[in-house]
VOPAGU-2260 file (C-alpha; in pm, 1 decimal, decimal comma):
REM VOPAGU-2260
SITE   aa  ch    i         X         Y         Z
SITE  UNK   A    0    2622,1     -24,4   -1172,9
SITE  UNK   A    1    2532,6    -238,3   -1444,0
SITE  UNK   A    2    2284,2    -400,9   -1268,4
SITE  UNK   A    3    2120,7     -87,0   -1156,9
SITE  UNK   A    4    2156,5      74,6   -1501,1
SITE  UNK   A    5    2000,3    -248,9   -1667,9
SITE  UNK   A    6    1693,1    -276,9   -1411,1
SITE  UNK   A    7    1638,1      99,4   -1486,8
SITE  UNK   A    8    1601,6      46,7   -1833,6
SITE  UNK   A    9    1334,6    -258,6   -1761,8
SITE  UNK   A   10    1168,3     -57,5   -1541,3
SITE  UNK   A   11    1128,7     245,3   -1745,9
SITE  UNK   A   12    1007,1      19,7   -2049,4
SITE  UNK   A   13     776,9    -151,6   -1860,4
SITE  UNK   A   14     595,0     135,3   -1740,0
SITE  UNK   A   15     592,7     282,0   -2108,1
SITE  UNK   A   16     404,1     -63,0   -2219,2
SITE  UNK   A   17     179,4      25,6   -1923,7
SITE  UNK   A   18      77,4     376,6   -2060,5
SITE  UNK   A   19     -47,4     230,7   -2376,4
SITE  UNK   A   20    -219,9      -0,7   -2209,5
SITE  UNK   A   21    -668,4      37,6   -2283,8
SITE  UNK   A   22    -849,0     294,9   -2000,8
SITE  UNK   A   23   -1151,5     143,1   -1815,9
SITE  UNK   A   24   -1439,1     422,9   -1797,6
SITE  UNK   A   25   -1477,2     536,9   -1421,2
SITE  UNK   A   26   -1726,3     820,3   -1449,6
SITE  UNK   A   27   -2068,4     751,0   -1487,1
SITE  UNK   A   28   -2059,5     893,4   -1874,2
SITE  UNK   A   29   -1790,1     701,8   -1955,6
SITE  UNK   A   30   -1919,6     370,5   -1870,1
SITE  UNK   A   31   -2255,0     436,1   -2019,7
SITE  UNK   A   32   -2205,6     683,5   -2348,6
SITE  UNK   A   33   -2523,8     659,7   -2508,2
SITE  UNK   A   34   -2666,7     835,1   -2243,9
SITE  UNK   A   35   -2484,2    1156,8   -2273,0
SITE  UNK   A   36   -2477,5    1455,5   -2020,5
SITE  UNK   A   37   -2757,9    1473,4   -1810,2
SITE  UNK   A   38   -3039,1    1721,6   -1846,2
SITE  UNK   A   39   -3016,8    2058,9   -1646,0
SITE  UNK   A   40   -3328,0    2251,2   -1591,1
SITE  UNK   A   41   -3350,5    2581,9   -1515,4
SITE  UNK   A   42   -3431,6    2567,0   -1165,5
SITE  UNK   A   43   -3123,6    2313,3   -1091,9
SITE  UNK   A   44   -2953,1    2591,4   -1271,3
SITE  UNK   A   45   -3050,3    2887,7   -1097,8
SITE  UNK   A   46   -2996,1    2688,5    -737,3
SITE  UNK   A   47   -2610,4    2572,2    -883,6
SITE  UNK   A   48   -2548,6    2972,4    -908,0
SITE  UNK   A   49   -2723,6    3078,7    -596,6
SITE  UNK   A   50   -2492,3    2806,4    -409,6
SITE  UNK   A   51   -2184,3    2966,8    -592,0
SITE  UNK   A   52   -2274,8    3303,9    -464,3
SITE  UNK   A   53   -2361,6    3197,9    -134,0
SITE  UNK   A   54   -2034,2    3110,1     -23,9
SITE  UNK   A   55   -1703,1    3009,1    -202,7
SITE  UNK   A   56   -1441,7    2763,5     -12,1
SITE  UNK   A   57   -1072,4    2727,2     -50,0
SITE  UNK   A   58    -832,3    2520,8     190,8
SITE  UNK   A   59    -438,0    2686,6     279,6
SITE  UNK   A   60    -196,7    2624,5     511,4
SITE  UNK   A   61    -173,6    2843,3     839,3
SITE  UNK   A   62      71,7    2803,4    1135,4
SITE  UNK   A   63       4,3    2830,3    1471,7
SITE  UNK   A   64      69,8    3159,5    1647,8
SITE  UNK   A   65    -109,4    3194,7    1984,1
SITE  UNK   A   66    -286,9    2893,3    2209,5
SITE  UNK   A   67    -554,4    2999,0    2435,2
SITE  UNK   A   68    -699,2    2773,7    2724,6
SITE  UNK   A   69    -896,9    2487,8    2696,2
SITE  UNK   A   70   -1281,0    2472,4    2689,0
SITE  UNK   A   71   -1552,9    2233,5    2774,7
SITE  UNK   A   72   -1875,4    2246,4    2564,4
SITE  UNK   A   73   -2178,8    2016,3    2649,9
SITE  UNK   A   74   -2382,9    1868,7    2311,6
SITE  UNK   A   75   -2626,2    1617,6    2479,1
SITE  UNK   A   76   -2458,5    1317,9    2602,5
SITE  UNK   A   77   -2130,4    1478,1    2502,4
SITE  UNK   A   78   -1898,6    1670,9    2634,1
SITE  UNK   A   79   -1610,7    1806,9    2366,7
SITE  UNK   A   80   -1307,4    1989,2    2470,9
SITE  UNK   A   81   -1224,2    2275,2    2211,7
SITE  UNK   A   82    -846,1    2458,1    2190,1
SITE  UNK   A   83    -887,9    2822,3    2130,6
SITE  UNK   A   84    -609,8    2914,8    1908,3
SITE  UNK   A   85    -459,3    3234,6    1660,3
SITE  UNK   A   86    -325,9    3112,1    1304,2
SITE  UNK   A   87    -158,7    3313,2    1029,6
SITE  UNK   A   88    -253,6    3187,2     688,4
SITE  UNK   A   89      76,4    3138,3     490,2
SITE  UNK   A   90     -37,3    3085,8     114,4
SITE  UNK   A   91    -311,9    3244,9    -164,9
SITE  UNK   A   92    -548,1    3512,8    -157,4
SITE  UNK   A   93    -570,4    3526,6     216,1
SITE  UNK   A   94    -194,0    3504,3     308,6
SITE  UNK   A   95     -80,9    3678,3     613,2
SITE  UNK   A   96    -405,4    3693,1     756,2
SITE  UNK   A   97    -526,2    3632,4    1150,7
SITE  UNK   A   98    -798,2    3398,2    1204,2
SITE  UNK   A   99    -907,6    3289,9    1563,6
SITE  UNK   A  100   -1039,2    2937,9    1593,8
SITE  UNK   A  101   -1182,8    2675,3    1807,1
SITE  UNK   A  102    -994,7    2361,8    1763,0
SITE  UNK   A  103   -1195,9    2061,5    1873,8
SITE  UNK   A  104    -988,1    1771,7    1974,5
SITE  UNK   A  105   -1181,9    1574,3    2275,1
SITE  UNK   A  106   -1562,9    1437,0    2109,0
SITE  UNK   A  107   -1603,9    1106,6    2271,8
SITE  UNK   A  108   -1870,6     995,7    2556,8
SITE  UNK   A  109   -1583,0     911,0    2851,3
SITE  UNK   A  110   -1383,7    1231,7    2750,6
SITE  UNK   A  111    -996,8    1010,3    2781,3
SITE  UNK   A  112    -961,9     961,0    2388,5
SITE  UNK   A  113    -858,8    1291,7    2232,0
SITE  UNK   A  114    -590,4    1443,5    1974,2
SITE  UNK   A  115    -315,8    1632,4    2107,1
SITE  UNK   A  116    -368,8    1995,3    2183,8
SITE  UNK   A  117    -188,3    2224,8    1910,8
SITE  UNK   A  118     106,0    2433,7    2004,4
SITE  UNK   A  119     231,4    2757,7    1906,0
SITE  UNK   A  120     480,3    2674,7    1551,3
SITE  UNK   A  121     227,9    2377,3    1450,6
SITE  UNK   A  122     119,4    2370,7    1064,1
SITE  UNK   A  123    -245,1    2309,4     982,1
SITE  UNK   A  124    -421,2    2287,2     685,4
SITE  UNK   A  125    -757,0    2564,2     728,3
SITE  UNK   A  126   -1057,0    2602,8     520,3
SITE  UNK   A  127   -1168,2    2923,2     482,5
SITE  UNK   A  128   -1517,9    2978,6     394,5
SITE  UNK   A  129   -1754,8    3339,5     261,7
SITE  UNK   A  130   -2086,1    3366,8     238,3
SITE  UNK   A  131   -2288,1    3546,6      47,7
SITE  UNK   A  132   -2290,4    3877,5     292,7
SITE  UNK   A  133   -1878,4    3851,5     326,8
SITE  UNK   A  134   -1872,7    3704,6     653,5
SITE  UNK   A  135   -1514,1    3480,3     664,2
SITE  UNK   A  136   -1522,7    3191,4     878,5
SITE  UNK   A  137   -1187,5    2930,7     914,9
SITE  UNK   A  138   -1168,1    2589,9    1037,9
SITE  UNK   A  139    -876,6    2380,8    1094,6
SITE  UNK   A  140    -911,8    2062,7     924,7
SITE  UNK   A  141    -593,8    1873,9     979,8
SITE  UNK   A  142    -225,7    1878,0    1119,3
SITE  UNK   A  143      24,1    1902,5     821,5
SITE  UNK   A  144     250,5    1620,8     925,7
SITE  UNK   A  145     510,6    1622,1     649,5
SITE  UNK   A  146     777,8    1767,0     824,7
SITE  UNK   A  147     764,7    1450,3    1024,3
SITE  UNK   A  148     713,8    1221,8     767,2
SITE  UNK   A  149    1006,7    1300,9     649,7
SITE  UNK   A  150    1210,9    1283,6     953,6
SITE  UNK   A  151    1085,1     929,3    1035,5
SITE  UNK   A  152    1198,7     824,2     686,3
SITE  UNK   A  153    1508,4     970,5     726,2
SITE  UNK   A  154    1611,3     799,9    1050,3
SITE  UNK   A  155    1473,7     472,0     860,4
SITE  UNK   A  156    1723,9     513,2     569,3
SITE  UNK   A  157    1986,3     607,8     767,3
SITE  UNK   A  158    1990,2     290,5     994,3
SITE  UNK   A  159    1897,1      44,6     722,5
SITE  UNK   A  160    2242,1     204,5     592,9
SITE  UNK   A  161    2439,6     203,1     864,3
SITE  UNK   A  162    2334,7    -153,6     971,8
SITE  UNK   A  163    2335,8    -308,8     615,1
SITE  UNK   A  164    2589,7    -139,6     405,4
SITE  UNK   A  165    2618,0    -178,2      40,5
SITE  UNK   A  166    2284,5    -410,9      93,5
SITE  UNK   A  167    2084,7    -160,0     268,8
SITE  UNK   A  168    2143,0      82,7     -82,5
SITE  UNK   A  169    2052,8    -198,5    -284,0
SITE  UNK   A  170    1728,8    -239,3     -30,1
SITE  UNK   A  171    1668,4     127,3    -116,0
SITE  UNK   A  172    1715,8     124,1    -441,3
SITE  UNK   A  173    1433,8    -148,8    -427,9
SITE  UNK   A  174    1220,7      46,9    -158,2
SITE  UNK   A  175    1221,5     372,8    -448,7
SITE  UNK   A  176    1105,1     129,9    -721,7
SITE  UNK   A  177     815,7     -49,5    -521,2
SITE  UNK   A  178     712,0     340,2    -434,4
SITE  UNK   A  179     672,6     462,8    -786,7
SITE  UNK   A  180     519,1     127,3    -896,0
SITE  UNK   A  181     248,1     149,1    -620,7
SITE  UNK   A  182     198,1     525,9    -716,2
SITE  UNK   A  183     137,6     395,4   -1007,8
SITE  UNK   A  184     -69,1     118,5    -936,5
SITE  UNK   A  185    -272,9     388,6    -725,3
SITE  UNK   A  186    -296,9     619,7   -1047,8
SITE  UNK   A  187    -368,4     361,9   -1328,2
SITE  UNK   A  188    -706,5     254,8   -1118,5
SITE  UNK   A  189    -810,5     578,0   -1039,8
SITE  UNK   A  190    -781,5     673,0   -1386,7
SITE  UNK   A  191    -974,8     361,5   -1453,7
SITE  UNK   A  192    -718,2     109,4   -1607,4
SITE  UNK   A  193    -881,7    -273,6   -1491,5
SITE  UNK   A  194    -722,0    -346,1   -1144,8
SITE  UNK   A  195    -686,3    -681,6   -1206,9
SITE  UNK   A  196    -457,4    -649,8   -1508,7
SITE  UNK   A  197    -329,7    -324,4   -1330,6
SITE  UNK   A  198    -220,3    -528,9   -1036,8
SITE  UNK   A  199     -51,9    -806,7   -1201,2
SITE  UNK   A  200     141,3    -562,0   -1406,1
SITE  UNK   A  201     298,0    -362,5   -1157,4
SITE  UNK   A  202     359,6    -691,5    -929,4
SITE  UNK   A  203     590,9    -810,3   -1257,0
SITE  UNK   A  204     743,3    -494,1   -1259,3
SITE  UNK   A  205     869,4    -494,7    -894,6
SITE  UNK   A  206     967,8    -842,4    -904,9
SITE  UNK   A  207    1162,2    -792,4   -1245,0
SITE  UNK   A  208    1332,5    -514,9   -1076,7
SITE  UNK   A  209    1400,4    -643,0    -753,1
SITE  UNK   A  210    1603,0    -970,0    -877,5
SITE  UNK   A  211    1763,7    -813,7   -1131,4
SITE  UNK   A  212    1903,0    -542,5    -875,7
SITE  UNK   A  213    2010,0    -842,0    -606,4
SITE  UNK   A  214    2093,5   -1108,9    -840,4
SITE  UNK   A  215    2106,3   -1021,1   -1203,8
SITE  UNK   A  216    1995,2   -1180,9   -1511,5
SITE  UNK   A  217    2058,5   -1550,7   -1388,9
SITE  UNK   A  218    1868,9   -1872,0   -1310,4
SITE  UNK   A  219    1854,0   -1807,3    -979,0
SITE  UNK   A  220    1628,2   -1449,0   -1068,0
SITE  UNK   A  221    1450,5   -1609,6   -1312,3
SITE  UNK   A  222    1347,6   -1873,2   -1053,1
SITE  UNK   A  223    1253,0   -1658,2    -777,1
SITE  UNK   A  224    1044,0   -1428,8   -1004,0
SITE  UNK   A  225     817,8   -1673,2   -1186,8
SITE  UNK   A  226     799,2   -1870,2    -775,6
SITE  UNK   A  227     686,0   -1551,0    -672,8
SITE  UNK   A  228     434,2   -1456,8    -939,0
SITE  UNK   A  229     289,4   -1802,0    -941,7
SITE  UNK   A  230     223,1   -1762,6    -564,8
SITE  UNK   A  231      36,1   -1422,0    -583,6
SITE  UNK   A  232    -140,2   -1565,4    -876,8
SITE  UNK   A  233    -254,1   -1773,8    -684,6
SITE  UNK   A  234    -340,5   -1569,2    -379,1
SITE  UNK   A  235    -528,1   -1359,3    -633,7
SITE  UNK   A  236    -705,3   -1604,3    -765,9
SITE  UNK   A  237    -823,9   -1731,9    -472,0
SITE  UNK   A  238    -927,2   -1416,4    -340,1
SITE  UNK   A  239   -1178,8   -1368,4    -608,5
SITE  UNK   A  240   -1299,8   -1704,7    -574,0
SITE  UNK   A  241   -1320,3   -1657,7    -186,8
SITE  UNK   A  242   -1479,0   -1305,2    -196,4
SITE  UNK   A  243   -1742,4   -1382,8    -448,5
SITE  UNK   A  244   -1837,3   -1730,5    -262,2
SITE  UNK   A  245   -1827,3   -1504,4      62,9
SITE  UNK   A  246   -2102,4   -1238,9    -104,5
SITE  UNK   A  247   -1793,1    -953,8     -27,3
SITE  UNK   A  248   -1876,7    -597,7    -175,4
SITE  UNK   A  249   -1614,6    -450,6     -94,1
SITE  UNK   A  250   -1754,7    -178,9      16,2
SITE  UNK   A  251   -1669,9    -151,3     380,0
SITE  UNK   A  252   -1814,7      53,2     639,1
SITE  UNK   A  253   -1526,0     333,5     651,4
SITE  UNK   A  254   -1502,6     289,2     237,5
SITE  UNK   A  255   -1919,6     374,2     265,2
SITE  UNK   A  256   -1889,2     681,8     443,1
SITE  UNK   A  257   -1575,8     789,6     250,4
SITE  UNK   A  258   -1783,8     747,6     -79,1
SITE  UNK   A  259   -2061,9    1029,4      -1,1
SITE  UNK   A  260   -1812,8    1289,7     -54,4
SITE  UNK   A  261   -1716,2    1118,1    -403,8
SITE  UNK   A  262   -1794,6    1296,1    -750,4
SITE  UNK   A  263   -1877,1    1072,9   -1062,1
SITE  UNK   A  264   -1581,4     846,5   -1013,5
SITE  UNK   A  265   -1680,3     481,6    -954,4
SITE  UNK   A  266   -1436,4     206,2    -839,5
SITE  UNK   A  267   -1500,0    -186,4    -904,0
SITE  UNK   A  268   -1438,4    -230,0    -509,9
SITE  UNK   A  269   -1443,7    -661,8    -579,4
SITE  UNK   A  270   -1128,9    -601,9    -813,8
SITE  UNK   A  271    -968,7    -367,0    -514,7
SITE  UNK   A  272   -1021,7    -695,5    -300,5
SITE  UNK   A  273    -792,2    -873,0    -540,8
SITE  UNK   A  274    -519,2    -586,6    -597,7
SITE  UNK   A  275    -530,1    -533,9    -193,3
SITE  UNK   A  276    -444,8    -891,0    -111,7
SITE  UNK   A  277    -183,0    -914,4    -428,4
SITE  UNK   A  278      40,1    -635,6    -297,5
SITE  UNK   A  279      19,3    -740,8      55,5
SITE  UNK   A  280     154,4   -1092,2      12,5
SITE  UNK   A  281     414,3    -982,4    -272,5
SITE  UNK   A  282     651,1    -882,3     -59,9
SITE  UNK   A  283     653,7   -1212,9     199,2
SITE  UNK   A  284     619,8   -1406,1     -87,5
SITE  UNK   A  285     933,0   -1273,1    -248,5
SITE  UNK   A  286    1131,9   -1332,6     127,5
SITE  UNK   A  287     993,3   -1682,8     125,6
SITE  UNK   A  288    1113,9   -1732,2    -262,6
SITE  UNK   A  289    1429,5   -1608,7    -209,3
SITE  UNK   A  290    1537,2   -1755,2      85,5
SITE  UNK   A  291    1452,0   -2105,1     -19,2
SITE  UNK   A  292    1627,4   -2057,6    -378,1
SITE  UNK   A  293    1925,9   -1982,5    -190,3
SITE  UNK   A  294    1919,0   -2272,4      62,2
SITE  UNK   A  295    1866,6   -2483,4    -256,6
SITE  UNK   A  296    2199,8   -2338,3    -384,3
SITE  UNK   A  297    2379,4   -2441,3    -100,7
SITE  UNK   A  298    2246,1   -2776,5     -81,9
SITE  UNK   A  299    2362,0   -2803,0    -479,2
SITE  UNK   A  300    2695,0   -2704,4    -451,2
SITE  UNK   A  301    2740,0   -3019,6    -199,7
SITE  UNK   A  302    2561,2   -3253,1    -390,9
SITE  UNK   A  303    2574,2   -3089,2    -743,9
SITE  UNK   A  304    2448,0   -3456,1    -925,3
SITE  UNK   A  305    2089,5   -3435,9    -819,6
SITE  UNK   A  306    1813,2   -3488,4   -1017,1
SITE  UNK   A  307    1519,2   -3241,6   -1057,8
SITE  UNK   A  308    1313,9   -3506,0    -792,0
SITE  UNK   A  309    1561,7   -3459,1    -569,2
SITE  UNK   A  310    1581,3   -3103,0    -561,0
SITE  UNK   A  311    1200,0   -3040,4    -576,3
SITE  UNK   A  312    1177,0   -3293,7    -249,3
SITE  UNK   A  313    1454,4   -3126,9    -128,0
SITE  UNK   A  314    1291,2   -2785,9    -158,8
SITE  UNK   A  315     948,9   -2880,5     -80,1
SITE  UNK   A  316    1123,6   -2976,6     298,0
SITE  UNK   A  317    1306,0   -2615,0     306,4
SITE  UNK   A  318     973,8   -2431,4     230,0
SITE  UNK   A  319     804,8   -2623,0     492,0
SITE  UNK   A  320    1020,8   -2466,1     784,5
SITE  UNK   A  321     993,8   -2133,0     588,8
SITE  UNK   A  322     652,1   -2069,7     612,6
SITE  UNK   A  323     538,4   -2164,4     984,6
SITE  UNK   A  324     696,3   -1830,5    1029,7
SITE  UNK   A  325     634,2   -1638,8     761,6
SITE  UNK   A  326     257,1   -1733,6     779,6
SITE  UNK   A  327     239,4   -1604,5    1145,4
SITE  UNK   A  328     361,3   -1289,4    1091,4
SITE  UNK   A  329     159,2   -1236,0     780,8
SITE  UNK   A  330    -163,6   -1312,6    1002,0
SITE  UNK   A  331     -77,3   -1092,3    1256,3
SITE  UNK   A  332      -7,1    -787,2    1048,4
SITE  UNK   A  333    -380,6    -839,0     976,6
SITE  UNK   A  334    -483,5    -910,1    1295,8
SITE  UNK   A  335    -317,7    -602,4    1442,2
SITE  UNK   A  336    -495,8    -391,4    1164,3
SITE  UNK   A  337    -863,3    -507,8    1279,3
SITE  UNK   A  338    -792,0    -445,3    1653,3
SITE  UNK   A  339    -958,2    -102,4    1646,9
SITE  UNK   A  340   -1250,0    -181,9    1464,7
SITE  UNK   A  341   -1329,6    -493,9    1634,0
SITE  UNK   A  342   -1330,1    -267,2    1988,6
SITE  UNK   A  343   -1529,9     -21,8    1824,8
SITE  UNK   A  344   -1804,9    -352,5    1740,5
SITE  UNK   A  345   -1765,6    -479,5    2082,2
SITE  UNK   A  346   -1875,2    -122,0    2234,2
SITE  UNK   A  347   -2174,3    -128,9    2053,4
SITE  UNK   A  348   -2297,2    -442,3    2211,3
SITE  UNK   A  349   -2215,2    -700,3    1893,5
SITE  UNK   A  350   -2159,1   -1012,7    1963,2
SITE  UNK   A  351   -1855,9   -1197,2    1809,6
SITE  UNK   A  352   -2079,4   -1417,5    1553,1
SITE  UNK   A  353   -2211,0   -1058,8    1429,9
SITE  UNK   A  354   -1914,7    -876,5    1453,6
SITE  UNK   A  355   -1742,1   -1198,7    1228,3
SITE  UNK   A  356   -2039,1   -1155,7     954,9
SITE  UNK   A  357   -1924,4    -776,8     924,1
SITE  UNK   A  358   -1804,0    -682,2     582,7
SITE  UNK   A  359   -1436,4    -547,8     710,3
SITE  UNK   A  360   -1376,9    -851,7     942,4
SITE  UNK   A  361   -1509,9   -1111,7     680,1
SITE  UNK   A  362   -1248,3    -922,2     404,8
SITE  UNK   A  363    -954,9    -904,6     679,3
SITE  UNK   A  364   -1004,3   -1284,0     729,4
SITE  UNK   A  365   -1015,8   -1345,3     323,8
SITE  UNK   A  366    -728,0   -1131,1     290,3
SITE  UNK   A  367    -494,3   -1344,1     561,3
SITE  UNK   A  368    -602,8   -1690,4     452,4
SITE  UNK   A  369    -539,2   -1635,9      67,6
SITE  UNK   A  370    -271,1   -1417,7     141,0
SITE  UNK   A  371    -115,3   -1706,4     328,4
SITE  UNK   A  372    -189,3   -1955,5     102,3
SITE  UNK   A  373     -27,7   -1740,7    -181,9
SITE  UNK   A  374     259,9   -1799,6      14,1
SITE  UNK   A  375     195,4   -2167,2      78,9
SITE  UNK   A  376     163,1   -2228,0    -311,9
SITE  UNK   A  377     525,0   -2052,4    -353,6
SITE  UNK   A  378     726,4   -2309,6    -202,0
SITE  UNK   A  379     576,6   -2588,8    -464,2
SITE  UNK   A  380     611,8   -2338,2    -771,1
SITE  UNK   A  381     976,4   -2243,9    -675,2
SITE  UNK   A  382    1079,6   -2578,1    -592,3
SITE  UNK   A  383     924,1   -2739,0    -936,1
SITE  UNK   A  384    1109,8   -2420,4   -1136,8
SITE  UNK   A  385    1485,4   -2430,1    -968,7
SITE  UNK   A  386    1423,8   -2821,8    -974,0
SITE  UNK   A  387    1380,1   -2806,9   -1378,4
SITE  UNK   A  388    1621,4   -2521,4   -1440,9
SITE  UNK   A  389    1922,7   -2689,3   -1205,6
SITE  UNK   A  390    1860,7   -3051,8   -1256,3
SITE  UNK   A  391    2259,2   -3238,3   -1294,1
SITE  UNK   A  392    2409,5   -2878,7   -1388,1
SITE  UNK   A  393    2705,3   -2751,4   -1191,6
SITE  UNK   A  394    2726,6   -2445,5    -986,2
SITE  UNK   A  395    2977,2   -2243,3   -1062,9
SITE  UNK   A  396    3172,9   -2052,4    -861,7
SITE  UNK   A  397    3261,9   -1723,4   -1016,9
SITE  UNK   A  398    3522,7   -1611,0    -757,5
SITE  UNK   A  399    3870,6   -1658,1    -723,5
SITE  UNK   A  400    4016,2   -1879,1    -497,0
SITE  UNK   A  401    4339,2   -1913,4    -452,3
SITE  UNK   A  402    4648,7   -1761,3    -602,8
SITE  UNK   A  403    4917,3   -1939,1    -748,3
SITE  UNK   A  404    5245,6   -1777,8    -873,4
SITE  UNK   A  405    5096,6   -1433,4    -846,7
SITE  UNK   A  406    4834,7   -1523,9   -1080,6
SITE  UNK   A  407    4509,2   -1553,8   -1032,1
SITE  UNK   A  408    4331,4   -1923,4   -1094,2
SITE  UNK   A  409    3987,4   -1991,9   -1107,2
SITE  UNK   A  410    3882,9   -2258,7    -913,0
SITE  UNK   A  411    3581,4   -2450,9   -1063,3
């Protein structure tokens, strides 16, 4: 409990020297003062209103309450399948209202990749739309999926705790902690803190919280933290130096089409690079720091006279059978999340040097090389730090060990 109490504290202090922190400007007036508010004429005026008049949106959620058959409707080379279906809107000024819709869910060429037809009970979020002359038209925008999000996370918990006892809470307890911070992380740069300093921040944060929760305040979580941070330091690094030698925007071709429906917010999308490839080798890095601080504390309790030489060589030859591993299932995370797009390339008749010179695939490929050599530059920082810290000191064991007389002796 103490441990938990004392990370909480951390934690909670940490993110109060992170709300003082200075705001980056992310609308257009922000970053550029002097020029004010831009100039409305008359005209843009009068065409604002008439749009306002013309029709007013809102979005609420409906549920499903009838499901009609299944049509076919031909739009030149494509044939969509539409869902005819009854919802009852459950929320605002429109609650307990009918509204019949056609639900398309079947828009591709061959007609064998669709979404699954909605049945009667489903929730959907519905935007409901009048125009000017009071006509009300609804259509369903998405499947509200949080009653399964939260079943999935629930059977997740659950077996982590059954499986891993007292260690699966303390995994939890970690799991809540990296969810805030990443909230937060999400927050600070849309609010327009630097992402950069944003990212390194919140990476401290989890670390700092995550040692102190599984090991205290000892060397041992002092040595895996500043292994750890030096490695994603350096996977950050290199990914600026790597995306700016590689010409990458970051501004891929999903983030493009996302950004026409933006409104005076603008994102540095070369510092995202950097915070993306941070928090996706923190958490292998950690592993890989971890385990090989702990191997080196076995192999010091046997030979506990060992210089800081020997323990760096020693470690340097434990993080080399670490990271064979480690690295493969790093690049194959990535790998797995280009699949997709890299069909989608190959169906429009791209060839693999052109599909390679794409901006996603040229910042998945940046992402798994630095990420992995973040990881490769953990096993030297580690090593050097538990080296200098543990050089000719004793381990202690802090454990009884025997029993003699019916009192307890510790055995040092």
């Amino acid at each position: 409990m103490k441990k938990i109490a004392t990370s909480l504290i951390v934690f909670v202090l940490l993110l109060g020297i992170l709300a003082n922190g200075k705001q980056y400007a992310t609308t257009e007036q922000e970053q550029n003062p002097e020029a004010g508010a831009p100039e409305t004429t008359e005209t843009e005026e009068a065409t604002e209103d008439q749009e306002e008049i013309v029709t007013s949106s809102v979005e609420a959620t409906a549920i499903v309450i009838e499901v009609g058959e299944i049509k076919e409707v031909q739009t030149d080379y494509v044939t969509s399948k539409m869902q005819e279906v009854k919802v009852e809107i459950l929320e605002g000024e429109y609650e307990t209202k009918e509204f019949t819709i056609d639900y398309l869910f079947s828009y591709d060429v061959a007609g064998k990749n669709h979404n699954y037809e909605l049945e009667v009970g489903d929730k959907v979020s519905v935007q409901i739309t009048k125009d000017a002359s009071g006509n009300i038209t609804a259509t369903i925008r998405n499947l509200i999926r949080n009653t399964y999000i939260i079943v999935i996370v629930s059977i997740f918990l659950l077996s982590l705790v059954m499986v891993a006892g007292k260690n699966g809470i303390k995994a939890i307890l970690s799991l809540g902690v990296i969810f805030i911070s990443i909230l937060m992380l999400i927050k600070g740069i849309y609010k327009g803190y630097h992402a950069v300093g944003m990212t390194m921040a919140i990476s401290m944060i989890i670390l700092l919280i995550h040692a102190i929760v599984v090991n205290g305040f000892n060397r041992k979580a002092m040595t895996v933290v500043l292994g750890t941070f030096g490695g994603i330091m350096m996977s950050g690094i290199l990914a600026i130096i790597f995306s700016r030698f590689g010409k990458l925007s970051g501004m891929r071709e999903d983030t493009i089409t996302i950004e026409l429906n933006m409104i005076n917010i603008n994102f540095y999308y070369k510092d995202l690079i950097f915070a993306g490839i941070v928090i996706a080798s923190l958490g292998i890095c950690l592993s890989i720091a971890m385990s090989l601080v702990s191997r080196l504390e076995e192999v010091k309790k046997k030979t506990e006279d060992m210089s800081w030489k020997q323990l760096f060589k020693e470690g340097m030859k434990i993080g080399g059978t670490l990271l064979g591993s480690m690295i493969n299932a790093f690049i194959l995370i990535y790998i797995s999340s280009s699949l997709t797009i890299i069909f989608m390339f190959l169906a429009a008749n791209m060839g693999m040097t052109e599909i390679l010179n794409k901006e996603t695939i040229a910042e998945n490929i940046t992402s798994a090389m630095t990420g992995s050599m973040g990881m490769i530059f953990t096993v030297p920082f580690t090593s050097a730090i538990y080296a200098v810290l543990n050089r000719r000191k004793t381990i202690y064991k802090t454990t009884s060990q025997n029993k003699l007389d019916g009192n307890r002796s510790l055995k040092i």
